[in-house]
C-alpha positions in Angstrom: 3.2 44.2 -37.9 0.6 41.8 -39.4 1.4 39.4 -36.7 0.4 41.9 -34.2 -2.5 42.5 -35.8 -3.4 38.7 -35.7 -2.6 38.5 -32.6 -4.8 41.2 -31.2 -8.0 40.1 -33.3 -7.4 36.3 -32.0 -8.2 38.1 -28.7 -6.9 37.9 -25.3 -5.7 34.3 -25.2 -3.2 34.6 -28.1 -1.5 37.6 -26.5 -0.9 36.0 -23.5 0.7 33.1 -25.1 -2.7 30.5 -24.5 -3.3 28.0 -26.9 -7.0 27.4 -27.1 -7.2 24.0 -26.9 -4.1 23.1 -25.5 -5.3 24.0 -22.2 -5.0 21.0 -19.6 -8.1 19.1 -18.9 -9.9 19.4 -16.0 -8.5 18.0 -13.0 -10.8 15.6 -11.1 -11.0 15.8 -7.3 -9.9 12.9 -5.2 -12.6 12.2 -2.2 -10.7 11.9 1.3 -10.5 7.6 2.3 -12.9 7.3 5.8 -10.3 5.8 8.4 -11.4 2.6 9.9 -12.0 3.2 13.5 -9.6 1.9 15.5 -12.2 0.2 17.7 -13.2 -2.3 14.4 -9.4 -3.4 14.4 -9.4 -4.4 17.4 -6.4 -1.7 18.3 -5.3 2.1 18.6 -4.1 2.8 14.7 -6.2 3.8 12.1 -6.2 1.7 8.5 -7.3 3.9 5.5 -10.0 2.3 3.8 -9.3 1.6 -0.2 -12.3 2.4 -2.6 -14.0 -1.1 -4.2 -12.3 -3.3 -1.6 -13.2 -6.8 -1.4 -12.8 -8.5 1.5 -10.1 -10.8 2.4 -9.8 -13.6 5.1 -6.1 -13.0 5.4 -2.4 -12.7 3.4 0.3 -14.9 2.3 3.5 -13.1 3.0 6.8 -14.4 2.4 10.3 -13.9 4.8 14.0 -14.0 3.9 16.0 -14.3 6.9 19.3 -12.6 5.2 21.8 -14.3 7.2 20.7 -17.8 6.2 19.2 -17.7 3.0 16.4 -19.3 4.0 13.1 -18.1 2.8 9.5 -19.3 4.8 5.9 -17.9 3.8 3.8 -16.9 6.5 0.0 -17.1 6.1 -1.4 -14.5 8.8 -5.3 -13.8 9.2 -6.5 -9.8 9.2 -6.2 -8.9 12.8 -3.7 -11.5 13.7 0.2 -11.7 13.7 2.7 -14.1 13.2 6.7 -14.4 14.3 9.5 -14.1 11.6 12.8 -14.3 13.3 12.9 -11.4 15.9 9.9 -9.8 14.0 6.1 -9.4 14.7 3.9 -8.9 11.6 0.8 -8.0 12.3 -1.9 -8.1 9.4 -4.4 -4.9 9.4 -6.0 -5.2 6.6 -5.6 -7.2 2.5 -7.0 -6.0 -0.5 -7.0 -8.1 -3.6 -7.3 -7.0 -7.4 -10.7 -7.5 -8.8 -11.1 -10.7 -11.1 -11.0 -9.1 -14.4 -7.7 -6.9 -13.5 -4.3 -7.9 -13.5 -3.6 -9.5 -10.0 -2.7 -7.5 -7.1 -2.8 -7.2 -3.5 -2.0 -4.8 -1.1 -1.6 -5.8 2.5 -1.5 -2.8 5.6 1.0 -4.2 7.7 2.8 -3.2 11.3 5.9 -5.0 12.3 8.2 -4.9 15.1 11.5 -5.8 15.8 11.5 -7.6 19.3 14.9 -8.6 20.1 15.5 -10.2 23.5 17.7 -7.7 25.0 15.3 -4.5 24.0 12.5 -2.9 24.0 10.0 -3.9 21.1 10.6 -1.3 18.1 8.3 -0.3 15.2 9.9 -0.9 11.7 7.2 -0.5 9.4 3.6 0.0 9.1 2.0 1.1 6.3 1.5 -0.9 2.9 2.9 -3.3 0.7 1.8 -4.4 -2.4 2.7 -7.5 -4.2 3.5 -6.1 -7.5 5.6 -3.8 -6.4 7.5 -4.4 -3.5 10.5 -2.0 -3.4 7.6 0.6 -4.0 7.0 0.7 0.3 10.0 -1.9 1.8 10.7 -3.3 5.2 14.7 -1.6 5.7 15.3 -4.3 8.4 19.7 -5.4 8.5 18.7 -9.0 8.6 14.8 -9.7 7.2 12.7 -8.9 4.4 9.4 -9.5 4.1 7.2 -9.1 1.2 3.7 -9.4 0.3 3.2 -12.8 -2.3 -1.2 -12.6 -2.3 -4.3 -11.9 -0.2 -6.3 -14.9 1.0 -10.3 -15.4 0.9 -10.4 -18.4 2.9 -9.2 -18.0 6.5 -6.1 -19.7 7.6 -6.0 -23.1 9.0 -4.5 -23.6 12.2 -2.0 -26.5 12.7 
């Protein structure tokens, strides 16, 4: 009986089982990312932008052909591709960590499997960060690729 009482004077909030000041904090809202049009990338897919990017000439992504063990790192400029086995990587866009966080990079890539026999087929796209690359993997039978760092001075050209 006394509790009921309490309970009733405490108001509303206590007799429906709220806690004043355990209520969650306010949730913060999350602004949509602009897309980059497809025109700027030079094709028909749209990359979303990332907030505070800084700009990056290119990537340094690395390949493990599964079959022989072998591994080769690929240095591929934003807007270009480069040939890994059967695959086409093609680099849409690199974002590095600022300076005073820990390093990362996140790379938007599309690849396709072009085998001689076939028709070209999309693998992946989407993207793939360096930290954390199981987080968004290429499932290819025979290659992985993975993203090792983004790259501020453009790629030189044998």
């Amino acid at each position: 009986m006394v509790l009921a009482a309490v309970l009733v004077a405490a108001g509303p909030a206590w007799a429906q089982g709220e806690v004043p000041g355990d209520a969650a904090p306010p949730q913060e809202e999350v602004p949509d990312l602009p897309d980059i049009p497809p025109a700027a990338l030079g094709g028909d897919t749209a990359v979303p932008l990332v907030p505070e990017a800084r700009p990056a000439a290119g990537a340094v992504l690395q390949g493990l052909d599964k079959v022989t063990a072998q591994i080769t790192t690929l240095t591929v400029p934003i807007g270009g591709s480069a040939r890994f086995g059967t695959l086409t990587i093609r680099l849409r866009a690199c974002v590095p960590s600022k300076p005073d966080e820990a390093p990362e990079a996140a790379a938007f890539l599309e690849i396709t499997d072009a085998r001689p026999d076939q028709e070209p087929v999309p693998v992946f796209a989407g993207w793939m960060f360096a930290s954390s690359p199981a987080l968004s993997a290429l499932e290819h039978p025979v290659y992985d690729i993975w993203v090792k760092s983004c790259s501020t001075a453009a790629p030189s050209t044998p």
